[in-house]
C-alpha positions as CSV (number, residue, x, y, z in Angstrom):
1,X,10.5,25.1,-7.3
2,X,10.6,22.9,-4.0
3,X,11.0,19.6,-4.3
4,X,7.5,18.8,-2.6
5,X,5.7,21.4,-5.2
6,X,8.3,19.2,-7.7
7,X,6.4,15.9,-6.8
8,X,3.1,17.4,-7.3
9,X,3.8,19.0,-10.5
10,X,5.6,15.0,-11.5
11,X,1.9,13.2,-10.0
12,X,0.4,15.1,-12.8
13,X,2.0,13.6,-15.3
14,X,0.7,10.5,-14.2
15,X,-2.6,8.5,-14.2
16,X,-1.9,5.1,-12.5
17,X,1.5,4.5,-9.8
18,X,3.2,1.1,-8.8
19,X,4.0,2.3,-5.0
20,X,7.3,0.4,-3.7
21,X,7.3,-1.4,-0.2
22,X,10.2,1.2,1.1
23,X,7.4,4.2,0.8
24,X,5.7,2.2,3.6
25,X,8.3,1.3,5.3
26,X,9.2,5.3,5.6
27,X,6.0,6.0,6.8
28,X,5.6,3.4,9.1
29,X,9.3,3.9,10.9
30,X,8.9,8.0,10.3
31,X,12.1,8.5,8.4
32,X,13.4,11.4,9.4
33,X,14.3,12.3,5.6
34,X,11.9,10.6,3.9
35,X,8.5,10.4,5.9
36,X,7.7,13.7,4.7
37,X,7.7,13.0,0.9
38,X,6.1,9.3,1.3
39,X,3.3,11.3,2.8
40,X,2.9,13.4,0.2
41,X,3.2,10.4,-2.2
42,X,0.6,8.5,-0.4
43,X,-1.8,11.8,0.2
44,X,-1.6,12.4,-3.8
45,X,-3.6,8.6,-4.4
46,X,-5.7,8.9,-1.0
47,X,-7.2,11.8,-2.7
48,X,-7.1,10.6,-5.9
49,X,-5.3,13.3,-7.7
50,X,-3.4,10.1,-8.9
51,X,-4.6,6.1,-9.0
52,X,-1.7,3.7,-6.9
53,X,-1.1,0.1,-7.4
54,X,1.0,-1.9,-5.0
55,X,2.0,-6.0,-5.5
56,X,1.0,-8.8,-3.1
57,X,4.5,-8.9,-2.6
58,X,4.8,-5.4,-1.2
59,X,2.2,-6.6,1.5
60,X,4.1,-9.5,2.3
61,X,7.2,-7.8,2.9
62,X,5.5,-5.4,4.8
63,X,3.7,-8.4,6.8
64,X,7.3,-10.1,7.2
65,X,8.7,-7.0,10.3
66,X,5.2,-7.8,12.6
67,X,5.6,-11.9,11.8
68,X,8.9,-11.9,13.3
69,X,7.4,-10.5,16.5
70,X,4.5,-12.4,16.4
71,X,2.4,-9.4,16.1
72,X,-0.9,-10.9,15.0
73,X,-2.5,-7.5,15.3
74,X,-0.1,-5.4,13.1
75,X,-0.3,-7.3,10.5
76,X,-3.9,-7.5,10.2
77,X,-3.5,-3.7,10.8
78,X,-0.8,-3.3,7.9
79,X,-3.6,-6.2,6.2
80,X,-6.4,-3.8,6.5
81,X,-4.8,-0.4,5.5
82,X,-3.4,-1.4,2.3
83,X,-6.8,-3.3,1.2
84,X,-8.8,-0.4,2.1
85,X,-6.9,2.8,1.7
86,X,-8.4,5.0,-1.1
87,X,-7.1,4.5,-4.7
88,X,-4.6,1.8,-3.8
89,X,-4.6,-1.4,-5.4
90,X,-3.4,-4.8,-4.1
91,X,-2.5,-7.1,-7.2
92,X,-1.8,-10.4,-7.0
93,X,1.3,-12.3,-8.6
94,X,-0.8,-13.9,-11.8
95,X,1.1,-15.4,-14.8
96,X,1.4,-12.6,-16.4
97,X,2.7,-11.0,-14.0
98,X,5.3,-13.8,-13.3
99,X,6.2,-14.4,-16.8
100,X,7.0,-10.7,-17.1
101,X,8.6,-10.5,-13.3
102,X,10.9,-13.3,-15.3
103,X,11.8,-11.0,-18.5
104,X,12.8,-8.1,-16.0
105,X,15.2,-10.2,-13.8
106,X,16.3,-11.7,-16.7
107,X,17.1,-8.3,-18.4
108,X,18.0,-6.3,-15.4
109,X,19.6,-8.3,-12.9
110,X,17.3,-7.3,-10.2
111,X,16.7,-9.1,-7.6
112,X,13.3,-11.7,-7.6
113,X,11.1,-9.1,-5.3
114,X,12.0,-5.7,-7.1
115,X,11.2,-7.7,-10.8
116,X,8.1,-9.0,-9.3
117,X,6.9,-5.1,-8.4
118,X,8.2,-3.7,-11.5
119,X,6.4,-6.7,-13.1
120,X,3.5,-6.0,-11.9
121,X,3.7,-2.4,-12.3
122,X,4.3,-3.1,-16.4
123,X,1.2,-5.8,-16.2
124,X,-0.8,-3.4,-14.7
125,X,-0.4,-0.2,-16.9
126,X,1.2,1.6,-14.7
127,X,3.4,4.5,-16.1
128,X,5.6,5.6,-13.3
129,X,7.0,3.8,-9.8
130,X,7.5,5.1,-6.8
131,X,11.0,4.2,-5.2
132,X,14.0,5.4,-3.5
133,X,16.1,2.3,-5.2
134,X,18.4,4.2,-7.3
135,X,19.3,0.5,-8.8
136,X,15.9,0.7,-10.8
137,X,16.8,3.4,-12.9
138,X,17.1,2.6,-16.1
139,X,15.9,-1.2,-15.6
140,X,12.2,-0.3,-17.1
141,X,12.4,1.7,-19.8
142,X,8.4,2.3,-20.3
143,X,8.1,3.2,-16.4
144,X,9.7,6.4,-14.9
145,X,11.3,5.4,-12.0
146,X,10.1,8.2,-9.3
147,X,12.9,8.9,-6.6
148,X,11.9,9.9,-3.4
149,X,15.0,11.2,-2.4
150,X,14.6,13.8,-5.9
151,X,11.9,15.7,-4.0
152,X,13.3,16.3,-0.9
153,X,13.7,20.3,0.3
154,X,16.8,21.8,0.0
């Protein structure tokens, strides 16, 4: 099996996905390797074959690249996409969510951002995250830790 029809058959297992800031970022720069399967990724919740969650904090790192440049209009672009793109969620860092943010850092050694979207992930009853950081595998024991890079052809 091909490692796009091996994501699909994986987004089945699933009911609700924490969506990591790099899958945007692959999108948005059109990775040469890893556009392809973030599409997919993203296509899966747009049609709603699988719900997707992202934190605030992905949005701020995402907001951080057209700040820099003073780009006003890309980041209410980036703003308006993630708030209104089908079957994504945009959570905010709550106490829960920082409380638990805390327990990961503290048990995994992550740093501050990653525990804050695996935090929010665990809050939000996600059951798998959508990554290509092989440094959160086995930091979350209850989420499966998705790999972009594991899908890719060939």
């Amino acid at each position: 099996m091909g490692g796009i029809d091996k994501l699909w058959v994986e987004l089945q297992r699933h009911s609700l996905v924490a969506v990591d800031t790099m899958i945007f970022i692959y999108l948005l720069e059109e990775h040469p390797r890893y556009a392809a399967v973030a599409v997919e990724v993203m296509t899966a919740i747009e049609q709603g074959k699988v719900e997707g969650i992202v934190s605030a904090i992905t949005v701020a790192e995402l907001l951080t690249a057209p700040a820099q440049a003073n780009d006003m209009t890309a980041m209410l672009d980036y703003e308006l996409y993630l708030s209104h793109f089908p079957h994504l969620t945009v959570l905010s860092v709550d106490m829960a969510v920082a409380r638990e943010a805390a327990r990961v850092r503290a048990s995994s050694g992550l740093p501050m951002p990653d525990a804050i979207v695996l935090a929010t992930a665990r809050v939000a009853g996600a059951d798998a995250v959508f990554t290509n950081d092989k440094r959160w595998q086995g930091k979350c024991l209850d989420l499966d830790v998705l790999l972009l890079s594991d899908y890719l052809e060939g």
